[in-house]
N, C-alpha and C positions, 0 to 999 in steps of 0.2 A: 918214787916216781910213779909207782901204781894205782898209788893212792893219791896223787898230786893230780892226776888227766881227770881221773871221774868230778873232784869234789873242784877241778877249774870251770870241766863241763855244768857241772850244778850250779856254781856262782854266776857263769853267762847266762843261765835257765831264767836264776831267782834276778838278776840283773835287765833281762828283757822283760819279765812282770814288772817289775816296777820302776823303771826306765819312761814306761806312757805316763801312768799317774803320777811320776815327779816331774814330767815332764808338763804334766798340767799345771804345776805347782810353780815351776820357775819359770814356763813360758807365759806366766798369767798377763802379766803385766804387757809385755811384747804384743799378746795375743787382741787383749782388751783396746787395745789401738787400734789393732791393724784391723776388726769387727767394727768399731766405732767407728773407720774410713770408708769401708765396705757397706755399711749402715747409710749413710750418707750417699755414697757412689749408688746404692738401690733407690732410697730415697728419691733422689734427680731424673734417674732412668726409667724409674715406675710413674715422676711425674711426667715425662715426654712422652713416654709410651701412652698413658693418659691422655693428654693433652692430642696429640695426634691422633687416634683415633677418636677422641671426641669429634675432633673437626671434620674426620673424613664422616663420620655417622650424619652430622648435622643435617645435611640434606636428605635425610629419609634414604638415601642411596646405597648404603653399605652400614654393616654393621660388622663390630672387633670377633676374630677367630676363634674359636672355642681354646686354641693355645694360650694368645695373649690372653682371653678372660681369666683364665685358670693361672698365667705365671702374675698378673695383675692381683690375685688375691690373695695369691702364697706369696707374694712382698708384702701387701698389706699384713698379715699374718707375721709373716719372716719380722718386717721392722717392729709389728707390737712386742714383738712375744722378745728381740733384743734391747730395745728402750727398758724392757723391766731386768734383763741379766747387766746391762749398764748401769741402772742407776745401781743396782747391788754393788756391781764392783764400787762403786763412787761411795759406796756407805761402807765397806768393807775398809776402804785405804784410810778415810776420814778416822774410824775407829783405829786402825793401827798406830797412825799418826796422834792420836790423844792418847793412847795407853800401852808405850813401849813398852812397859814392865810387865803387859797380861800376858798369859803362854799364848802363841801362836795355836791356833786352832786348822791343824793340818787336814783334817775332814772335810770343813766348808769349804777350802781353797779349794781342796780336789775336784768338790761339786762344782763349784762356780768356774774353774781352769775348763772342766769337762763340756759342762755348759758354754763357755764362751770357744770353744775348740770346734764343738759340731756346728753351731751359727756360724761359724767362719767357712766351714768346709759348706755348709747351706749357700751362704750368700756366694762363692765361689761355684755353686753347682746353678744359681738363678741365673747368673751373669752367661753362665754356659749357653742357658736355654736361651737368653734374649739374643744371643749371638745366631742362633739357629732358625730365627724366625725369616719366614721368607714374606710373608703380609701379612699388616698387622688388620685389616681390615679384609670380608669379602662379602663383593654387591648382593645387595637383599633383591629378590623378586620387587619388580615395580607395586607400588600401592594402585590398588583398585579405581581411585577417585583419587584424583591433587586433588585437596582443598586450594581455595582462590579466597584472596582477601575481599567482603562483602558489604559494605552497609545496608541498613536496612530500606527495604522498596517500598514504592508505594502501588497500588491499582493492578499489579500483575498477578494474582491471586487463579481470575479468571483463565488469561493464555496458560497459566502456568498447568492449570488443571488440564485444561485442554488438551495438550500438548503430552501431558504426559499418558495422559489416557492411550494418547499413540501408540508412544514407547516404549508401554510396559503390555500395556493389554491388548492391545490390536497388533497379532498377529501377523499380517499382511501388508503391514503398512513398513516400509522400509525407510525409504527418504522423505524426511520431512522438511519441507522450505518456509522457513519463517521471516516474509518483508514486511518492508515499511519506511520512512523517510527518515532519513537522518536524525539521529538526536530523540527518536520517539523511544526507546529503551531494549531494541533487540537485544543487546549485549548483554544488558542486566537478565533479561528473561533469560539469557541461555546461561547465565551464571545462577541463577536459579533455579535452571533445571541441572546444571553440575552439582549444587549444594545439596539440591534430594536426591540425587544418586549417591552421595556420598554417604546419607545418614541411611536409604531405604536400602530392604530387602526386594531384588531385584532380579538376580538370575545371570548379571551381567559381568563376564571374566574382568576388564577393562574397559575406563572410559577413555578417551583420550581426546584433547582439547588443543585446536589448530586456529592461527591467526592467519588467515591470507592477504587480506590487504587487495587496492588495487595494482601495485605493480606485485602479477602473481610469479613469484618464485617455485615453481615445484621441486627445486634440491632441497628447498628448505622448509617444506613443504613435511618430505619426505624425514627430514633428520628430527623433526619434532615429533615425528610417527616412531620411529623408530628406538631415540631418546627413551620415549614412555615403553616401549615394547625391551628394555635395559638390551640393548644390542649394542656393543663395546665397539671403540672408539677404533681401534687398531683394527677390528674386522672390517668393520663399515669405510675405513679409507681407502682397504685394498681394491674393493670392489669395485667394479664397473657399475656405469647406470642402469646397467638391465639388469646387474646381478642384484642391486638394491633393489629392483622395483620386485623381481621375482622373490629376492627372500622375504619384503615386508608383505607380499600376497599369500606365500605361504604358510607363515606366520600366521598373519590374521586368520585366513583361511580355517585356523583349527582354533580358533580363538570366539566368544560370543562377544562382540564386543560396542560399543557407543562410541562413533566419532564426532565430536561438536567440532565443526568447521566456523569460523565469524569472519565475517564481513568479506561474503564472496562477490566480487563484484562482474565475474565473465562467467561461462559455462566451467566449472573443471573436469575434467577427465578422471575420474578416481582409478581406471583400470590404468593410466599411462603414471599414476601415481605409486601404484601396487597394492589400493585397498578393492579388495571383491566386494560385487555389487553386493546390498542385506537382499537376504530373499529367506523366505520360509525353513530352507534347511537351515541356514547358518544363523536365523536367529538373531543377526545383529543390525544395527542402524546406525545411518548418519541423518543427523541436525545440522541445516546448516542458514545464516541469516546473510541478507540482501536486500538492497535498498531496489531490486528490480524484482518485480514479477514475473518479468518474461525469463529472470535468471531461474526462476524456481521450473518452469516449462522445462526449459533448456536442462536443466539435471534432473529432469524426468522425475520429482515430489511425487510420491502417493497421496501425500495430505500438505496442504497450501494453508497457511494462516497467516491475515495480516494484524501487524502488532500496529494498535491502533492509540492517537491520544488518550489523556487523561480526562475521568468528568471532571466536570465544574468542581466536585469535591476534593476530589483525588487529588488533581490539582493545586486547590487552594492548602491543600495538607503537604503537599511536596512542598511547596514555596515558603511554606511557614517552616519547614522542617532546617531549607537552608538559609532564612532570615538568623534563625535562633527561640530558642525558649521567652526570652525577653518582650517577645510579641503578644504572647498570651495576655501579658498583663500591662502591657503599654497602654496609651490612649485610647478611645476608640477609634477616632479619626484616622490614624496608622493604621489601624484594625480595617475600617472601612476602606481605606486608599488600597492596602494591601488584597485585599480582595477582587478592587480593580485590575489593581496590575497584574493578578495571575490569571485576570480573565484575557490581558491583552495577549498572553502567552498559549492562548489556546491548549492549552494540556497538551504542550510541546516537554516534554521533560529535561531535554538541553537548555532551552530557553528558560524555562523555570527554576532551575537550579543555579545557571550563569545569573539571572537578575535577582535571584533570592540570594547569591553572597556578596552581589554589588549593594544590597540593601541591609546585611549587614550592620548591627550597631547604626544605621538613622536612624537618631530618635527623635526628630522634630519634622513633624504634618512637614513644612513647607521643602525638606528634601523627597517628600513622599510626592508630593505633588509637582515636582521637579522632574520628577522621573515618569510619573506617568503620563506625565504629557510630552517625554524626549521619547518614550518609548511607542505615543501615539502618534509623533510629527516626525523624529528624526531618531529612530531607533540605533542606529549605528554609534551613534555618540555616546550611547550608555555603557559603563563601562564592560568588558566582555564578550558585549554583543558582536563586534566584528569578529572574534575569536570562532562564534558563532554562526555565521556566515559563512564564515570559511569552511568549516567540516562539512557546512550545507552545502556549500560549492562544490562536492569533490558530487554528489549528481549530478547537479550541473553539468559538470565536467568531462563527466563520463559518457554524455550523451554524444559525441565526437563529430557531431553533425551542427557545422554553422547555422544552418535555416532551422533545425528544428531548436537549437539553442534560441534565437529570434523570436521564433513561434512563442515561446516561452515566455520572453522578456514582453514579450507585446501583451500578454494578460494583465499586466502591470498597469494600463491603462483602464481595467475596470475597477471599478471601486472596490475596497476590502468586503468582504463578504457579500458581494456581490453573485447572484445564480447567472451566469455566464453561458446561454443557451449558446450546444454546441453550435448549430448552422450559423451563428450570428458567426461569433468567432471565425469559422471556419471560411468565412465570405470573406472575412475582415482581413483577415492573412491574403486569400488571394486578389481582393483589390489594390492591398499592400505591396502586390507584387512578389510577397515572399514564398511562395509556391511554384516560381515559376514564370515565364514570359508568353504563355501562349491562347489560343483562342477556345481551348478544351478544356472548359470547365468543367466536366464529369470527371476528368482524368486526378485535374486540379483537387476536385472534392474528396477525390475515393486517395489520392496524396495528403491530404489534409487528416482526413480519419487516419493514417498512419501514424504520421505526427501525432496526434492525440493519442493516440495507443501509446504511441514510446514515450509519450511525457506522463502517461497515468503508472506506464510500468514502471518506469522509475523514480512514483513516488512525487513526483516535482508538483502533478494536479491529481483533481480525485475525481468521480462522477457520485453527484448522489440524484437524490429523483423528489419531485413533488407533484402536485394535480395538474401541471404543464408536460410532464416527464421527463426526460434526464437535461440534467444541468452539468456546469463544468465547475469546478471552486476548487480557489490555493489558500491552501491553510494561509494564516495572516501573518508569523514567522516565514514560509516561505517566500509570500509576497513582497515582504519588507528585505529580502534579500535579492531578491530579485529585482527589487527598484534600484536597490545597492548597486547590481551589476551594471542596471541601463544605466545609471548615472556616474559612469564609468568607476566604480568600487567609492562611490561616496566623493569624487573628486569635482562633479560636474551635478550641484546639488536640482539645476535649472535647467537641464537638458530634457527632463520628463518632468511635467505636471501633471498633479490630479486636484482638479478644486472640487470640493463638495458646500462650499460655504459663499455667500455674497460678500463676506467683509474679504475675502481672499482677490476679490476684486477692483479691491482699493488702487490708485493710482500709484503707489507705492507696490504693491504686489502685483499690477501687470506690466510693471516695467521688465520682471526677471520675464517677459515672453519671448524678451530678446535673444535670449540663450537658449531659447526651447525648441526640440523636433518634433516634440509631441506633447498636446495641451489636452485634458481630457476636464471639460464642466461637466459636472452630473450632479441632479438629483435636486431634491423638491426646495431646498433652501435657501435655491436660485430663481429670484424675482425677477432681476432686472439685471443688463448687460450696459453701463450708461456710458461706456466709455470705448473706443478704442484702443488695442496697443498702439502703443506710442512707436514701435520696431515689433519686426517677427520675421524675420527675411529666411530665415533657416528652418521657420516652422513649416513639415511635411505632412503633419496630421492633426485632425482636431475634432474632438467630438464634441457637440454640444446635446449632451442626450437626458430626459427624465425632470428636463427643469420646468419652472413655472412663465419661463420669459415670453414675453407678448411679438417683442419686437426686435431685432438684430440694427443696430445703430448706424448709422447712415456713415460708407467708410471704414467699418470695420473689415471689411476684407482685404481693402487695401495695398495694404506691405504685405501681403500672403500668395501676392499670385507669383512670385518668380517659385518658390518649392512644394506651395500645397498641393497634395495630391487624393489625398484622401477627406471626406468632408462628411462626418455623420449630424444629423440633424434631427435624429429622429426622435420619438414618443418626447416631443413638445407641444402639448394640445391647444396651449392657447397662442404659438403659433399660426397665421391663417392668411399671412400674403409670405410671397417670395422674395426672400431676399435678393434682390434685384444683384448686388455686389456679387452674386456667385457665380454671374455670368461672367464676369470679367475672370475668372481662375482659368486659365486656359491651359494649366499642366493638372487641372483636374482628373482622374479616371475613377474615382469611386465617389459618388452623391446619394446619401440615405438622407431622404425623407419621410422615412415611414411613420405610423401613428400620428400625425403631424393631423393641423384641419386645413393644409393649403390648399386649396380647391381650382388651382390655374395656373399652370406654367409657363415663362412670358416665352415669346417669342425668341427672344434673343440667346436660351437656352444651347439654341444650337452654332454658337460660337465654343461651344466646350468641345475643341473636335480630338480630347486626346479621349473621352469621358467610355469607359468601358461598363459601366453599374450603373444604373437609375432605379431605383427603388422607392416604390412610393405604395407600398401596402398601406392596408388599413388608413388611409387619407379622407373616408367618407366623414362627411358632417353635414347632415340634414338640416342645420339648422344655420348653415352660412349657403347653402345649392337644395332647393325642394329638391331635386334627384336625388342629390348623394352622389353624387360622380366627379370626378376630376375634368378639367378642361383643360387638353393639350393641343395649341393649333397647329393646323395640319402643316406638315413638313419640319416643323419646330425641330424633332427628331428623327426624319427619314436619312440625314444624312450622317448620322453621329454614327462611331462604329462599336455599337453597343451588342458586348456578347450578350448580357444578363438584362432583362426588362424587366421587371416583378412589380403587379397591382393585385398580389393578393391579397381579397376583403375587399377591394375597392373597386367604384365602379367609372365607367367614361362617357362621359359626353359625347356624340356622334362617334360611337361607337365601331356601327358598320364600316367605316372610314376608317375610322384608326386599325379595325382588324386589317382592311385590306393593304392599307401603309405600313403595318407592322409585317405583314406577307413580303414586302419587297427589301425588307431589309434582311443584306446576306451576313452580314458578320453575327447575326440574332443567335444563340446559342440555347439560349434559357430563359423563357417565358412561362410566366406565372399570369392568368388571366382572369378576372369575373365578367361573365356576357350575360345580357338577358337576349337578343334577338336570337332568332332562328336562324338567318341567316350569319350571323358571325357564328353560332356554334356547327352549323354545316360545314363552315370554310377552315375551320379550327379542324375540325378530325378529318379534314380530306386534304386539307394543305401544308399542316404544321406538323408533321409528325417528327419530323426532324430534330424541332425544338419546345417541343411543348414539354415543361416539368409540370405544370401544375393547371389546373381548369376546373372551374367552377359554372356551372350552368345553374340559373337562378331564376324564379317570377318569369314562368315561357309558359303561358295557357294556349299557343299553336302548334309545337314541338308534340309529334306524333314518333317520332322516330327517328335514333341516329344511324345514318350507315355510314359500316366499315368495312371499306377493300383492303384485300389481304395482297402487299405487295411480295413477289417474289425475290426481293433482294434484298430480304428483312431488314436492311438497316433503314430504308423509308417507313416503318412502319414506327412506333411509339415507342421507342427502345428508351429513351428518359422519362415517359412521364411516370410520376412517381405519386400523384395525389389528384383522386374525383372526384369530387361532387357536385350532386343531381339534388337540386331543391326545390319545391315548388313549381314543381314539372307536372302539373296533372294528367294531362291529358300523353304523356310520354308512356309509352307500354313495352318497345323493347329497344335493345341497342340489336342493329342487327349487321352480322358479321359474313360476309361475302360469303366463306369459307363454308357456312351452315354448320349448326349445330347437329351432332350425331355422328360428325367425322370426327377422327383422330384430332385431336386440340391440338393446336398448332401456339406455343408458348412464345413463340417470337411473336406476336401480336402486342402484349403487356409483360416486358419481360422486365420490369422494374418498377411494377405498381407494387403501392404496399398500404395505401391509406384509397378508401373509398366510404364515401359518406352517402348515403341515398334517404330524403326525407320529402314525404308528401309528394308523391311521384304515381302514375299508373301503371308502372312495371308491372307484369305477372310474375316474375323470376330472373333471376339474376344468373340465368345460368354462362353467360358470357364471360364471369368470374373464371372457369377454367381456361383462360387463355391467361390467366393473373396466376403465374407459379408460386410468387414470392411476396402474396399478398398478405399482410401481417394484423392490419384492423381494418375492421366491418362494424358499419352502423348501419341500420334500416330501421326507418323510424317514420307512422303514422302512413304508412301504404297500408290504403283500407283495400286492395285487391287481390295482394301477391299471396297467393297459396303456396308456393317453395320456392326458398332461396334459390337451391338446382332444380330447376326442371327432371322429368321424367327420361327425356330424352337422349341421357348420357348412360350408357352399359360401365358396369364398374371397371372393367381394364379400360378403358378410357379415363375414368377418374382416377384411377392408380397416376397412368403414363401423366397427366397434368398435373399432378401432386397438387391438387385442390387441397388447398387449407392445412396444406404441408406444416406451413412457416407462422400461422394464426395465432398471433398472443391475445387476441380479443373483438367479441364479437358479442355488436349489443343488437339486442330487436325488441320494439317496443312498439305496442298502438296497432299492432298486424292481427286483426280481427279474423279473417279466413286464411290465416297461416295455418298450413297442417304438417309440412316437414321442411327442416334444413335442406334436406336428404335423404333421398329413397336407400340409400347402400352407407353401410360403415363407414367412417373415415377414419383416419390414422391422424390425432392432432398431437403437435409436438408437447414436450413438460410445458407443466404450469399455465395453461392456455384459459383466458378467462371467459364464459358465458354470463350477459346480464339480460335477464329477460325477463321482460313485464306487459303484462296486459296483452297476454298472446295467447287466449284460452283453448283456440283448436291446436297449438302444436301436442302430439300427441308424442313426439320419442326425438330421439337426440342424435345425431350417425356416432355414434362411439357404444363402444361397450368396454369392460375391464381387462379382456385377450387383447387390446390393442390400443388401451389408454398407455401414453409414454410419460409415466409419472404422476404427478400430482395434477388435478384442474380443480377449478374452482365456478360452480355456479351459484349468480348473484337473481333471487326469484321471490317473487310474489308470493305471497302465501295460497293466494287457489293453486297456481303453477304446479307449487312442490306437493298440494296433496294431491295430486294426481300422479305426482313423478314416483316412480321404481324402480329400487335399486338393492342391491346386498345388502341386507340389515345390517351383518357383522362389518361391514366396509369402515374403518377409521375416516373420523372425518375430524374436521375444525370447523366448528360453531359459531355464527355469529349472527347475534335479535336483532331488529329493528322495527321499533315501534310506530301506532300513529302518533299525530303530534310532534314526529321529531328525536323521540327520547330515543336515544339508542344502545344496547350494550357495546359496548366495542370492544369489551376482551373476548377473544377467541378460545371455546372452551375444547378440549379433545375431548372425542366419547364414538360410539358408533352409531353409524349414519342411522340406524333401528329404534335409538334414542334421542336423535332429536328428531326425528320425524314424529315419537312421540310428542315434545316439547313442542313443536311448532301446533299440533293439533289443540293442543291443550292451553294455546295461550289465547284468549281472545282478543286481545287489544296489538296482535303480531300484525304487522304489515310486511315485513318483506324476509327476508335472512341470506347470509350470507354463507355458503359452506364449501370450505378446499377438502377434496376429496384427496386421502393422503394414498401414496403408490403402494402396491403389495401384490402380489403374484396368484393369488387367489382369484380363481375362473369363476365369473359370474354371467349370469344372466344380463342380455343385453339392455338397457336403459331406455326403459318407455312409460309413457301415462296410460293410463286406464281409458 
């Protein structure tokens, strides 16, 4: 029994060593299953765990936890490394089963039991882990730049430079406002300027990209701000509104960062939002696009840029871009057509791109020329283009005001690229009624220039300028939407007409007059008028303006007197009698005849008793009246109650008469006059002050002198007139003002002049002008007497207090032989103010020096002039020759004013030169001739 305890205890010793390794042996089989399930069961598990966090990754938003990467590639590993102890067993049994007879080879079983034993306790210890995962994903810091899906642009190379120069280099420049009209490529530019943020070195923590839309949301506003700033879903819904707006202020706050805001279409508030104003410390900026200018004011832009069409090239490269490749090498004719049609598109980029996929695969000329002619008569009809209109509409739309929406529609009636002088316009609306029902046309006027304001801010018209100066013009995609709307969206094709052609005249075509409120004939292609409409009972307005027509058809007026109201007639030159029918219009209130050669208005005129406008400018024709003057008999219109008279350019027939019959008439608001007697220009500045806009004194060799009484209830004095000239006045030396020159200027005298013209006159000086605060251009031309524009007699705080030549964009003097100064004392003229001066050899200095130039000016001078003139050599200037004979350079070269004063010495064939003297803060010596 003593011996029997130890050597039991020894066999349980030797019995637990080798109890595991047989136990590898006989549990192989059991084991090699239950690894091969667990193989499998990892397999499934490692593909879901995969598979799920691929997807949560996918959006850049989150990436997998450094746990699951790690138990991710110990499966990966785990299942290789058992696929090879498997297939061993699989080759071990195969071998069993073919050679029962071999000894059993107890060593490799042991290996492979041992091996398939730890993979099993492995795969059971993976399973552990994936039980213990609490996410398999966590959110990545926001990317710096979303990339946005792009095709490639055309023409924006230029903004895009532009723009960035802002945002990256200029410092100071915080908010940048980039408009422009619908459909011209805002969007794309701002997605252009996201694509170089994306690729460039920059400085910029976060950009972050907001759609606002007209109906502006600021919750959503805010969750798209916040989204990019990775602020979680569960925090953000606890919150209160203020507590969002202060955490995304905070936020940003410590943040440099780029907000691109699109298509703002009201002011927005960015502090009621939660983003801090960019400013200097923080280094950051918002971009934001708008089809209004005044929106870019209203959010207080540092830098303003209008995103403008495309050139002719650009253009034609966009439209071929969305035709196709096919066009390269199609006919030419296609080649040709297509060149048309993207000229009809104005380097509208919505337009171009909608008519360039409508064009699409036609490949035969005659759908080419199908289309350019639906797109030159009946644009809407093509396919897209109402799609088109629409997005255009949402301007339109936003203007929220009925009349100036009207105002709008009513340019519709000038022709496509048509220069659309504002005053014309601006009369046309208030003869229309649309402005208003009252007898205060100044009021009416300075309403009207509103209306223009809000229709250029948003885009809808534009101002550009030529040797007449500013015009009004709507892009021809605009306009052809705009016809769309008057013709109630394309329903009422004959509600508005515009003929430009004679054959549109055909009996067949003035049958649709029946359906029409408004018929507009214009332009040179129109000879003959031979017919009348046949109905028009609903027509309110009609212009016949720019044609060739001799004669207006006996009856044409007709069917128009129960609704016409409005009645243009003017620049038809080889009109020359009255059309008699226009007296019978008796809801008449607007009659333009101006430019016209009618020379006599019947009697019967004054049956027009609703008629508020008569305008008969420019009516002179010497060569149907030796005078040149109009003949209106008397009373014809003493009883009509006309605000508006205008014969400016033109002259009258018993003259003295009409002045004083034009005197008794009270409802007179606004008269425009040319006189030659003395006695009408007496009666004119002693009794018209009321209503006089405009006055021309003309061929008076008796006219010694105007006087004028200063009334003490300033509104009797000249508070409208707003344009003088004095021609051919010899023997005329001053105006002279009750008040006396050397008192304090009393500016209520001429508080609305701004156009004064004086030619061939005996003035000595013009010093009456300081009673003209807001006078903007000065001409004096061929006064062989006048030695200074201001007299001596005015102390400089008195030229201060009139702000003489405050508001002066130009001022010519020419042919002033004993001129020796503008002005004895400095003046202060506002930017960019022009001097052209020739043939003026005693002026010796100029009232301005470089302490008190505001900007940029530019003088246009003779060649003796400017060698005599001194100035800062080093002063920047812009260059520009002109030769005799005509030849001119017309590029404007920079250089300093030191060197082209050389150049001009050194040219001998120089006649005159043109130089803008650029702004710069450098104190010089004041500006005088030798």
């Amino acid at each position: 029994m003593e011996i029997a305890g130890p050597l039991l205890e020894t066999g349980k010793g030797l019995w637990g060593l080798a109890s595991k390794p047989l136990g590898y042996i006989h549990n192989l089989k059991d084991n090699v299953r239950s690894l091969d399930e667990a193989n499998e069961n990892l397999k499934a598990e490692g593909e879901d765990v995969k598979a799920r966090v691929e997807r949560e990754e996918e959006g850049a938003c989150a990436r997998r936890t450094n746990q699951v990467a790690n138990w991710l590639v110990k499966v990966q590993e785990f299942v290789g490394g058992v696929d090879q102890v498997l297939q061993e067993a699989g080759e071990r049994d195969r071998i069993k089963c073919l050679s029962r007879c071999l000894p059993w080879n107890c060593w490799s079983s042991y290996k492979l039991g041992k091996s398939v034993y730890q993979l099993l306790n492995e795969a059971r210890q993976l399973q552990r882990e994936k039980g213990e995962f609490r996410d398999f994903t966590s959110p990545l810091p926001p990317p710096q730049v979303l990339k946005m899906p792009m095709d490639k642009t055309v023409g924006l190379d230029v903004p895009l430079n532009r723009v960035w120069k802002w945002l990256v280099d200029e410092k100071l420049t915080g908010v940048i406002g980039l408009y422009g009209k619908g459909g011209v490529g805002k969007t794309t530019l701002m997605k252009r300027i996201n694509e170089k943020l994306l690729h460039a070195n920059h400085g910029f923590e976060i950009v972050i990209w907001v759609v606002v839309s007209k109906q502006v949301n600021e919750d959503s506003i805010r969750d798209a701000i916040r989204k990019r700033l990775n602020i979680l879903d569960e925090r953000w819904d606890r919150w209160s509104q203020d507590e969002r707006v202060n955490h995304l202020y905070y936020v940003l706050n410590r943040k440099k960062f780029v907000l691109l805001i699109d298509d703002v279409w009201a002011r927005l508030d960015l502090s009621k939002i939660g983003v801090p104003h960019p400013c200097l410390e923080n280094g950051s900026k918002v971009v934001f696009t708008t089809r209004s200018k005044q929106v870019c004011h209203q959010m207080e832009a540092d830098k303003i840029y209008e995103v403008e069409c495309l050139t002719p090239e650009e253009a034609l490269t966009l439209f071929k871009k969305n035709v196709g490749k096919w066009l390269e090498n199609c006919h030419q004719e296609i080649q040709d057509l297509a060149k048309d049609i993207a000229e009809e598109c104005k380097g509208l980029p919505l337009a171009l791109v909608t008519v360039g996929r409508a064009m699409a695969s036609r490949e035969h000329p005659h759908e080419w020329h199908y289309a350019l002619k639906t797109l030159k008569k009946k644009p809407h009809e093509l396919p897209g283009m109402e799609e088109v209109y629409h997005i255009l509409e949402f301007s339109y739309n936003s203007i929220n005001d009925p009349t100036i929406q009207l105002c709008f529609l009513y340019c519709c009636l000038f022709p496509e690229d048509y220069p659309i002088r504002k005053n014309d316009l601006i009369e046309h609306w208030i003869g229309e009624g649309l402005l208003g029902d009252t007898d205060d046309v100044y009021s009416m006027r300075d309403r009207g220039e509103y209306f223009l304001g809000s229709l250029k801010m948003a885009c809808l018209l534009e101002s550009e300028y030529d040797y007449k100066g500013e015009y009004i013009k709507m892009h021809d995609v605009i306009r052809d939407m705009a016809t769309w709307i008057a013709r109630d969206r394309g329903q009422r094709e004959n509600k508005l007409l515009v003929i430009e052609r004679e054959e549109e005249l055909s009996a067949k075509m003035i049958f649709k007059w029946g359906e029409a409120k408004e018929v507009s004939l214009w332009g040179n292609y129109i000879w003959d008028i031979n017919q009348a409409p046949p109905t028009c009972s609903q027509l309110e307005t009609l212009f016949v303006r720019g044609t060739n027509v001799k004669l207006v058809p006996r009856g044409f007026f007709d069917l128009m007197v129960a609704h016409l109201t409005v009645l243009d007639l003017s620049s038809n030159r080889n009109i020359k009698l009255f059309p008699k029918g226009i007296c019978d219009l008796i809801n008449l209130q607007y009659l333009n005849l101006s430019d016209t050669c009618i020379y006599e208005l019947p009697r019967e005129i004054k049956s027009l008793t609703r008629l508020r406008w008569l305008l008969l400018n420019d009516t002179s024709d010497t060569f149907v009246v030796a005078t040149g003057a109009i003949a209106i008999p008397m009373g014809a219109i003493a009883s009509l109650p006309l605000n508006v008279f205008s014969m400016w350019g033109s002259g009258l027939e018993k003259e003295e008469e009409m002045v004083e019959e034009l005197g008794c008439m009270q409802d007179l608001t606004d008269l425009s006059i040319k006189v030659k007697k003395s006695s009408s220009t007496l009666k004119i500045f002693q009794s018209f002050q009321r209503c006089i806009r405009r006055v021309e004194i003309f061929e008076n060799n008796n006219l010694t002198y105007i006087p004028i009484s200063h009334s003490l209830k300033g509104s009797d004095n000249f508070s409208h007139l707003e344009e003088l000239l004095l021609r051919r006045c010899p023997r005329l030396v001053k105006m002279e003002i009750s008040q006396g020159i050397g008192r304090a200027p009393n500016s209520s005298y001429f508080p609305s002049l701004v156009d004064v013209n004086v030619e061939h006159c005996g003035l000595l000086d013009l010093s009456w002008l300081v009673h003209a605060p807001k006078l903007r251009r000065l001409k004096v031309i061929s006064c062989g007497v006048m030695e200074n524009i201001v007299g001596d007699g005015i102390a400089r705080e008195e030229l201060v207090t009139s702000g003489l030549f405050s508001r002066l964009e130009y001022l010519r003097i020419e042919y002033l032989p004993k001129l020796r100064n503008i002005c004895n004392h400095t003046l202060i003229f506002p930017q960019g103010v022009e001097f052209h001066i020739m043939r003026c050899r005693g002026l010796r200095k100029l009232p301005l020096d470089l302490n008190n130039v505001r900007g940029s000016f530019l003088i246009d001078g003779d060649k003796h002039w400017w060698a005599k003139f001194k100035w800062d050599p080093a002063a920047r200037v812009t260059f520009q020759k002109m030769f005799l004979g005509g030849m001119n350079l017309l590029v404007e070269e920079e250089m300093t004013y030191g060197e082209a004063a050389r150049q001009m010495k050194d040219e001998p064939h120089l006649w005159r030169a043109r130089i803008r003297f650029l702004p710069h803060n450098e104190a010089a010596s004041e500006g005088v001739s030798e």
